[in-house]
C-alpha positions as CSV (number, residue, x, y, z in Angstrom):
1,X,11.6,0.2,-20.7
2,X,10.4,-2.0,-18.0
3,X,7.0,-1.0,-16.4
4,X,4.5,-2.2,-13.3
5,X,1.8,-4.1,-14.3
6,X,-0.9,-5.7,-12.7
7,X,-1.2,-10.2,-13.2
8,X,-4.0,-11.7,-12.6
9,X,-3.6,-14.9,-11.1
10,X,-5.4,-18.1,-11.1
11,X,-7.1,-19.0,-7.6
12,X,-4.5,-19.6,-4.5
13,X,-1.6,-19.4,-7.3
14,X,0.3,-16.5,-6.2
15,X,3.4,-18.1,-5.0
16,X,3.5,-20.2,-7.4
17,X,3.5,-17.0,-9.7
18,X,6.0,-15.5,-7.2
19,X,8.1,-18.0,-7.3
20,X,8.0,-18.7,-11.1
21,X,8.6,-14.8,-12.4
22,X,12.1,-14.5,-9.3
23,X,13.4,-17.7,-11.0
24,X,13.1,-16.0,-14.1
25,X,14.5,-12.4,-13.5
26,X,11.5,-10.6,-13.0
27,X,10.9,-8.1,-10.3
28,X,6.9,-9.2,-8.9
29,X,5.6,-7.6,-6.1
30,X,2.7,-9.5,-3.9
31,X,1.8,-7.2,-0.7
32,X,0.8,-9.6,2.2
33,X,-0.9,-8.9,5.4
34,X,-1.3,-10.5,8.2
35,X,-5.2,-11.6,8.9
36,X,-6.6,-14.0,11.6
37,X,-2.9,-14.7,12.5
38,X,-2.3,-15.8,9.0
39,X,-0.5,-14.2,6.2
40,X,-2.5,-13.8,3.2
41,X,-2.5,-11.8,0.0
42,X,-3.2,-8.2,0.3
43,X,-4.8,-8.3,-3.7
44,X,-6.1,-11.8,-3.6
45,X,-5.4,-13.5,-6.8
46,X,-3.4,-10.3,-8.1
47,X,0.3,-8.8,-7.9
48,X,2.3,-6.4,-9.3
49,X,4.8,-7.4,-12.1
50,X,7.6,-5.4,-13.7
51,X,8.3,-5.9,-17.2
52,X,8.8,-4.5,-20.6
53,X,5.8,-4.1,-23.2
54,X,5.6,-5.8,-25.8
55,X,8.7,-7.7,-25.5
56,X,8.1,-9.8,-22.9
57,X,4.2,-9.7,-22.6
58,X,3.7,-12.9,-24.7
59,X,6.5,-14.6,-22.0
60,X,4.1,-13.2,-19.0
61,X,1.3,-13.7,-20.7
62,X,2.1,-17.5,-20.7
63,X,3.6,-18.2,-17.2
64,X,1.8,-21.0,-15.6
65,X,-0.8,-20.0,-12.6
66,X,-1.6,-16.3,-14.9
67,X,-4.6,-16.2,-15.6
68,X,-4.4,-12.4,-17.5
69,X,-2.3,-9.3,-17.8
70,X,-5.1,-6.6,-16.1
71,X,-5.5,-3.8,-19.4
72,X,-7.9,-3.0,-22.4
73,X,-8.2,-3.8,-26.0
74,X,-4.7,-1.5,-26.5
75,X,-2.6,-4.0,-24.3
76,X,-2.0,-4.1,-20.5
77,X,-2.5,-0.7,-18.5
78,X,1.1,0.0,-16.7
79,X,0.7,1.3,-12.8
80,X,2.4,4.3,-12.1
81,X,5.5,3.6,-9.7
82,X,4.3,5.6,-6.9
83,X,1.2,3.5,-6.8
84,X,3.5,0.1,-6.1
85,X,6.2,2.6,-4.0
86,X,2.8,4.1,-2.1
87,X,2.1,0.3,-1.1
88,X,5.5,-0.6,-0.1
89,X,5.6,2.5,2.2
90,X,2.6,1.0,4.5
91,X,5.1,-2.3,4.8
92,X,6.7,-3.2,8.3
93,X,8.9,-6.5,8.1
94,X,7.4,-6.9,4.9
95,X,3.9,-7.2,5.7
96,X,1.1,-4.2,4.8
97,X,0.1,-2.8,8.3
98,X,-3.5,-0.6,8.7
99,X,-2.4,2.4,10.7
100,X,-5.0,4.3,12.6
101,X,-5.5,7.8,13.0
102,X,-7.0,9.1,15.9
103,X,-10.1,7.8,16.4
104,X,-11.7,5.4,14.6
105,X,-14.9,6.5,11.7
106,X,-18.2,5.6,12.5
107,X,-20.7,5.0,9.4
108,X,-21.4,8.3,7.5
109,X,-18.1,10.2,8.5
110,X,-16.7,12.1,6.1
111,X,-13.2,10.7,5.5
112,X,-10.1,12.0,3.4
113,X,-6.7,10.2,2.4
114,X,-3.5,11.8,4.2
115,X,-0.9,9.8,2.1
116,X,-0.4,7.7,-1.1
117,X,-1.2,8.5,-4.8
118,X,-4.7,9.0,-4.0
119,X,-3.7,11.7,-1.1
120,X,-6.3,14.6,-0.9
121,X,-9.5,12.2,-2.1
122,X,-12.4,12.6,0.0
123,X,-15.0,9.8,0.6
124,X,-17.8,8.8,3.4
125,X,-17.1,5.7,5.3
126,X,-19.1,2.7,4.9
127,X,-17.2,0.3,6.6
128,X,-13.8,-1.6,7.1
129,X,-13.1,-3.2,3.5
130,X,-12.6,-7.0,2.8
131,X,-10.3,-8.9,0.4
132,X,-12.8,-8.3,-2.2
133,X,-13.7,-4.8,-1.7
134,X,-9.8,-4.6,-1.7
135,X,-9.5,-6.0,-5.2
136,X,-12.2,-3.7,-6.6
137,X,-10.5,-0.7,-5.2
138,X,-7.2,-1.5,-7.2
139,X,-9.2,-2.7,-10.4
140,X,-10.6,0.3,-10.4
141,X,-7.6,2.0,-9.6
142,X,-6.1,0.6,-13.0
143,X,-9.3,1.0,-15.0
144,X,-9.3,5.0,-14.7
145,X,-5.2,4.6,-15.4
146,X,-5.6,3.2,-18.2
147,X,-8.2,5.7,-19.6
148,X,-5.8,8.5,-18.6
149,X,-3.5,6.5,-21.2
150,X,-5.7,6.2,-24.0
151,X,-6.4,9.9,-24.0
């Protein structure tokens, strides 16, 4: 059965990757946004791949410009399709847009998410998130998936 998993890629390699896995049949979904007129990676130097485990991991495992399949010592930790459906949603003409509600948080506000797999979490706001920050977020994301999984 063919699941989402996360590739890491090597630096600025991403459409390579993209364009490597679509020659090859595979379904690889890289959200872009638009940033300082420019259309970048959403994940820097990570997408979403759909594929089936074990079969094809050594195949994906190989692909020039992958660096790793994201996982633990028990094999690569599959993303629940809601997660990659939750990120498609935000989409408009195929680029991830930042909608705003209301007015925007100062610093210290307490803040809760209205929609996507993580609706209902509560945080304070620190401040508007960068690629990085970005790339933590979903690495952690996939980390406390994949320790649901092992359970």
């Amino acid at each position: 059965m063919q699941r989402w998993y996360v590739v890491n890629t090597r630096p600025k390699k991403e459409s390579q990757v993209e364009r490597l896995f679509s020659e090859g049949g595979f379904t690889l979904y890289c959200p872009k946004y638009v940033r300082e007129k420019r259309i970048v990676p959403f994940f820097p130097g990570y997408a979403f791949l759909r594929f089936e485990y074990p079969e094809q991991f050594q195949m994906v495992k190989y692909t020039r410009g992958v660096k790793r399949v994201v996982g633990n010592d028990s094999g690569p930790t599959p993303i629940p399709e809601e997660t990659v459906e939750g990120i498609r949603a935000r989409e408009r003409d195929g680029l991830v847009v930042f909608e705003r509600y209301g007015q925007e948080p100062a610093v210290g506000d307490e803040i809760e998410v209205v929609e996507g797999p993580l609706k209902g979490l509560k945080g304070v706001f620190r401040k508007e998130i960068g690629d990085s920050e970005r790339v933590m977020i979903l690495l952690n994301y996939v980390s406390y998936q994949g320790l649901l999984l092992i359970e």
